[in-house]
C-alpha positions as CSV (number, residue, x, y, z in Angstrom):
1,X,-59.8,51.8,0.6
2,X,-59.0,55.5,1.4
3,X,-57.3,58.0,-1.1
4,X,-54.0,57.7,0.6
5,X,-54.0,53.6,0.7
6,X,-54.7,54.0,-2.7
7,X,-52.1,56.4,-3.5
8,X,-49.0,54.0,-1.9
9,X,-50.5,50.9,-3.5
10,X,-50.3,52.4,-7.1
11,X,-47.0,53.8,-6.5
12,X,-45.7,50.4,-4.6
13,X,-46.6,48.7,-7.7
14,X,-45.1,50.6,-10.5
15,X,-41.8,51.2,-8.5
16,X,-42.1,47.3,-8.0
17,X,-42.3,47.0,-11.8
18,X,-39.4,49.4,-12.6
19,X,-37.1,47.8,-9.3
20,X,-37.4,44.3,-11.3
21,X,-36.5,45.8,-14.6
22,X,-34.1,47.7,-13.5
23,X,-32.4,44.6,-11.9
24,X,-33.1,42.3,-14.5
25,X,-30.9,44.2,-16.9
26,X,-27.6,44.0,-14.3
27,X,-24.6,41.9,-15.0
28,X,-21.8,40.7,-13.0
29,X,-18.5,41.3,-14.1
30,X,-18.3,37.3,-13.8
31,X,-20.4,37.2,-17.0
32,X,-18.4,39.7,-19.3
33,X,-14.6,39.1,-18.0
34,X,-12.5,36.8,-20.0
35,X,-10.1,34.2,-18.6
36,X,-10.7,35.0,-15.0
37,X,-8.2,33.6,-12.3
38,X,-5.2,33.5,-14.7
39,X,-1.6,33.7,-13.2
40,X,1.3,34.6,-13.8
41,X,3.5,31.4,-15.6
42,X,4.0,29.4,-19.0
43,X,1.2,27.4,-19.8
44,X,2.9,24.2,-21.3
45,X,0.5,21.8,-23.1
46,X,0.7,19.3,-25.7
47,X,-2.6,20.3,-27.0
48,X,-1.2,23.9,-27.7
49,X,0.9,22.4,-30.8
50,X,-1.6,22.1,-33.4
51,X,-1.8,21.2,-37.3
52,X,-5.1,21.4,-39.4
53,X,-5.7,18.2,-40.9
54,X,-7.0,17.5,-44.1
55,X,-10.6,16.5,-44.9
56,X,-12.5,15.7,-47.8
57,X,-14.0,18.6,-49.3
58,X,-10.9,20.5,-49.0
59,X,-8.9,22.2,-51.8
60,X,-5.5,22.5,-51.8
61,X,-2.8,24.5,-53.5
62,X,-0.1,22.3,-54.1
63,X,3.2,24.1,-56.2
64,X,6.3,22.1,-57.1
65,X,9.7,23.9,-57.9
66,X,13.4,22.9,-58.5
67,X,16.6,24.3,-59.8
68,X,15.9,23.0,-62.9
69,X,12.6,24.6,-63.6
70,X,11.7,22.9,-67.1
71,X,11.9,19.4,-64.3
72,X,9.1,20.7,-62.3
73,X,6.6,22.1,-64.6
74,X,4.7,18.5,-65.4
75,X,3.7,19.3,-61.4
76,X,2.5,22.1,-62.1
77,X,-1.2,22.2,-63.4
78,X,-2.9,25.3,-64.6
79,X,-6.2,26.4,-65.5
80,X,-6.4,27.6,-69.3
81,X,-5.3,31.1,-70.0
82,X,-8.8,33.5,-71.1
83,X,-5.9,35.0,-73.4
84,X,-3.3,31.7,-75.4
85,X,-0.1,33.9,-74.8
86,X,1.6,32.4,-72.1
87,X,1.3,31.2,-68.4
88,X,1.2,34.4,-67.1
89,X,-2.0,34.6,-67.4
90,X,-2.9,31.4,-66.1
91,X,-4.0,30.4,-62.8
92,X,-2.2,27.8,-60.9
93,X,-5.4,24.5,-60.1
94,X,-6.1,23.7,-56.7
95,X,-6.7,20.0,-56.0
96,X,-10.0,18.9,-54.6
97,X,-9.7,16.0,-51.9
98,X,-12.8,14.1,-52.6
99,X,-15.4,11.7,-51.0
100,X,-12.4,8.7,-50.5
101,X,-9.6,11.3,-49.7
102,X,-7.5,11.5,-52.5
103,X,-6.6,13.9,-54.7
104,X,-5.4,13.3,-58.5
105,X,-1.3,14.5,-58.8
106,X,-0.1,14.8,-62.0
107,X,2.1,12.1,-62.8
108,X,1.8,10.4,-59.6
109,X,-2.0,9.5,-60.2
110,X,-4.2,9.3,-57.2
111,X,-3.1,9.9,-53.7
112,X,-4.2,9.5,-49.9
113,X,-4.0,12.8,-48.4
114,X,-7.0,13.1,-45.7
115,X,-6.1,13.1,-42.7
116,X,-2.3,14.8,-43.2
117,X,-1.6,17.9,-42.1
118,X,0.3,19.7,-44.9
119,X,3.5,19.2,-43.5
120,X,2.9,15.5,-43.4
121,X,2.2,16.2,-47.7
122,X,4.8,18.0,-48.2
123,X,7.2,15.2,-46.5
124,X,5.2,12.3,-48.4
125,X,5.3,14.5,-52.1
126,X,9.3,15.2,-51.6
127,X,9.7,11.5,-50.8
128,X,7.6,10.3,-53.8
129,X,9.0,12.7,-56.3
130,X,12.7,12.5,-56.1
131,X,12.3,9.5,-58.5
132,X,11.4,12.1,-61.2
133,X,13.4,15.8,-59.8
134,X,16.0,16.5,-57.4
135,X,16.0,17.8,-54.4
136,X,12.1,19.5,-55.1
137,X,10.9,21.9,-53.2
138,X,7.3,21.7,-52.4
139,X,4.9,24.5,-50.9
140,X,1.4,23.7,-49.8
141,X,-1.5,25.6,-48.3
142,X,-5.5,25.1,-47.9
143,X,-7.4,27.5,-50.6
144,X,-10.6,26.9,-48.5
145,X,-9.3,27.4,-44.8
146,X,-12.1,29.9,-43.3
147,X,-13.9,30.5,-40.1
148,X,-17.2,31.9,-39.4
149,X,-18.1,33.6,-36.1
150,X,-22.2,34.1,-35.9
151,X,-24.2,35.9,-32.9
152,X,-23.5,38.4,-30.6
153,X,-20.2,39.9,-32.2
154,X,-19.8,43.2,-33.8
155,X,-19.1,41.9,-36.9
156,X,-20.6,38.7,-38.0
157,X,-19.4,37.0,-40.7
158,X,-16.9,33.9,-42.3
159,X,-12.9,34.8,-42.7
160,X,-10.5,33.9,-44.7
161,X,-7.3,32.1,-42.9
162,X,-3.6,32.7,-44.5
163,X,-1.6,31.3,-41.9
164,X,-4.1,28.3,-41.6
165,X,-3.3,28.8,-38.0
166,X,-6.3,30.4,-35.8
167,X,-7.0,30.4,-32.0
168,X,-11.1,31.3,-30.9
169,X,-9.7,34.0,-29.7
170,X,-8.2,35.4,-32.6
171,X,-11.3,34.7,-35.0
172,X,-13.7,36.4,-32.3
173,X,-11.4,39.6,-32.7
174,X,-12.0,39.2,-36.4
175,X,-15.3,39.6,-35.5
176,X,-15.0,42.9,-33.7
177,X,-15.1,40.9,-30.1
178,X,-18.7,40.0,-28.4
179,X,-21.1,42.7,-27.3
180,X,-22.3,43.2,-24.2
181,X,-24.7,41.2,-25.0
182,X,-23.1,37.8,-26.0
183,X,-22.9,34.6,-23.4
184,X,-18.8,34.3,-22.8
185,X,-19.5,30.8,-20.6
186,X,-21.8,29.5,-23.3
187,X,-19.9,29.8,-27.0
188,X,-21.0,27.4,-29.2
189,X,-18.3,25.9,-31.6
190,X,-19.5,23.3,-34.8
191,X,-16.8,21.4,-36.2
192,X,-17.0,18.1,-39.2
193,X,-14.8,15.5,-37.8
194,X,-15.0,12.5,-40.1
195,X,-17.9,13.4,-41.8
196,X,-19.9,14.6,-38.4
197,X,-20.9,17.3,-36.9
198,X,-19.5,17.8,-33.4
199,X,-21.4,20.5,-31.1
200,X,-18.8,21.9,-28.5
201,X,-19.5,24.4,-25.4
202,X,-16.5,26.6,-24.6
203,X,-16.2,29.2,-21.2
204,X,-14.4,32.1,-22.9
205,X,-14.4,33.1,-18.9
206,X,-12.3,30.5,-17.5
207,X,-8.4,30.2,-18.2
208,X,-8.7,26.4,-19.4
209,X,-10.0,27.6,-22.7
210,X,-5.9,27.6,-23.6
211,X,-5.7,24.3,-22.9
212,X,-8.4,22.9,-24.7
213,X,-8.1,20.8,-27.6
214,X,-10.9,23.2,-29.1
215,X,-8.5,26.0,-28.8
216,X,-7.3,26.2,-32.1
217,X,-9.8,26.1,-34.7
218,X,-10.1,23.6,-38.0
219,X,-11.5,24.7,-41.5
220,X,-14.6,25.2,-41.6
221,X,-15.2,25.6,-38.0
222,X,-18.6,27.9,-37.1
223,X,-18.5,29.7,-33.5
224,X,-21.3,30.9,-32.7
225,X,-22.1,33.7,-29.4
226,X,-25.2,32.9,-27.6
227,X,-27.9,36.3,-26.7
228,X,-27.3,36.9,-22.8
229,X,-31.0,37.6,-21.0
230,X,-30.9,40.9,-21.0
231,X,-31.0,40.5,-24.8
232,X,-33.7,38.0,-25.1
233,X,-35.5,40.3,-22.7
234,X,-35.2,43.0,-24.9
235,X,-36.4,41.6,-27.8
236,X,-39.2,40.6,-26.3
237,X,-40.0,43.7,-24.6
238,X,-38.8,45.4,-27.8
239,X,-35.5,48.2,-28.7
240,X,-37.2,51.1,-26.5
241,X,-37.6,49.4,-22.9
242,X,-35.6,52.7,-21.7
243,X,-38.8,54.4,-23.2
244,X,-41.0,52.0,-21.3
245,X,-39.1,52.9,-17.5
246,X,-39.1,56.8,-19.0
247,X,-42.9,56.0,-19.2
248,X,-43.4,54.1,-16.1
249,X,-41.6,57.0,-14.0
250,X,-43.7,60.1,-15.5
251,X,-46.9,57.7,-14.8
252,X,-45.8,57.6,-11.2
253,X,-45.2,61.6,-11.1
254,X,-49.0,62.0,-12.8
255,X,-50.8,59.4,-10.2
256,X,-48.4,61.5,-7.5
257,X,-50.2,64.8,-8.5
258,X,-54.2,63.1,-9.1
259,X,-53.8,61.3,-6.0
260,X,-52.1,64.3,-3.7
């Protein structure tokens, strides 16, 4: 082999080498665009009108008023006060709904609740309590109702829910959105569902995510953002593969000037 076959063969190869890295770390728009092919309309579906059930394991804040006040305050449970002045200082209980489903209501003893979504409690408390106040007024809400988004997202982590009302969508902006490096067709979401875990895919790409009945999320629920392969590549390669193809291209310039 002469000096100049030589000289093409080495620099075939390591502009080979770079050509295959160089491609391997493109991406379609396809993989990064969210909800692709979406008109223009009213998306009308059923699935849309959501309600978070209860579960055991949940812990609810349950507060009775009334006009009379003095009426309402045997439903009204509250942790000691550090200091014995007054209920200021106290904190309001929040009812744990155990293994069976029930939770213990003052008064009322021990009640069915799993499976209701709080508007369904509030409905079955104002019908059970008008035998004891009039016309009560009855506001619940989920002390526990959190998501956690895991993976490729700027900001990992598990948040708090107000509203107990959350789309996907909404908790992966919680979470600062996906990098570039997260799977949009391949988002894994872990739900309990009668005391099982259910593993669902979702395509963040495609416009039927907003008709799914995965949509809206549940307590509890844990998405998680699946590494693209251009991030498993690189952390297998390691964080300086731009160093390695800065490398690569002053190795070819060198064997350009020995071999010349």
């Amino acid at each position: 082999m002469n000096l100049s076959t030589m000289k093409k063969t080495y620099l075939g190869l390591i502009t080979t080498v770079i050509t295959l890295l160089l491609i391997n770390s493109c991406a379609s728009s396809k993989d990064i665009q969210y909800f692709q092919n979406v008109e223009d309309g009213i998306l009308k579906d059923s699935t849309l009108v959501f309600g978070a059930k209860i579960q055991s394991g949940d812990l609810l804040f349950i507060n009775v008023s009334t006009v009379d006040a003095e009426a309402a305050i045997p439903f009204n449970l509250y942790e000691t006060p550090a200091v014995q002045n007054s209920l200021s200082t106290a904190k309001p209980i929040t009812y744990l709904v155990d293994d069976d489903g029930n939770i213990n209501f003052p008064v009322l003893g021990r009640l069915k609740v799993v499976g209701l979504t709080t508007k369904e409690l509030i409905e079955k408390l104002e019908f059970d309590l008008v035998e004891y106040i009039t016309n009560p007024t009855i506001n619940i809400r989920f002390d526990n109702f959190r998501v956690s988004v895991l993976g490729e997202v700027e900001k990992p982590g598990s948040f708090q829910v107000r509203n107990e009302r959350i789309s996907i969508i909404e908790a992966i902006g919680l979470a600062g959105d996906l990098t570039i490096y997260g799977q949009r067709n391949n988002v894994l979401l872990v739900r309990i569902e009668n005391g099982e875990k259910v593993f669902v895919t979702l395509d963040l790409t495609k416009k039927e995510i907003f008709s799914s009945p995965y949509y809206n999320l549940k307590q509890n629920d844990i998405i998680y953002i699946s590494p693209n392969k251009t991030r498993v590549n690189a952390s297998a390669v390691g964080p300086n593969t731009g160093v390695i193809i800065s490398s690569a291209s002053l190795l070819i310039t060198v064997l350009a000037l020995i071999l010349k």
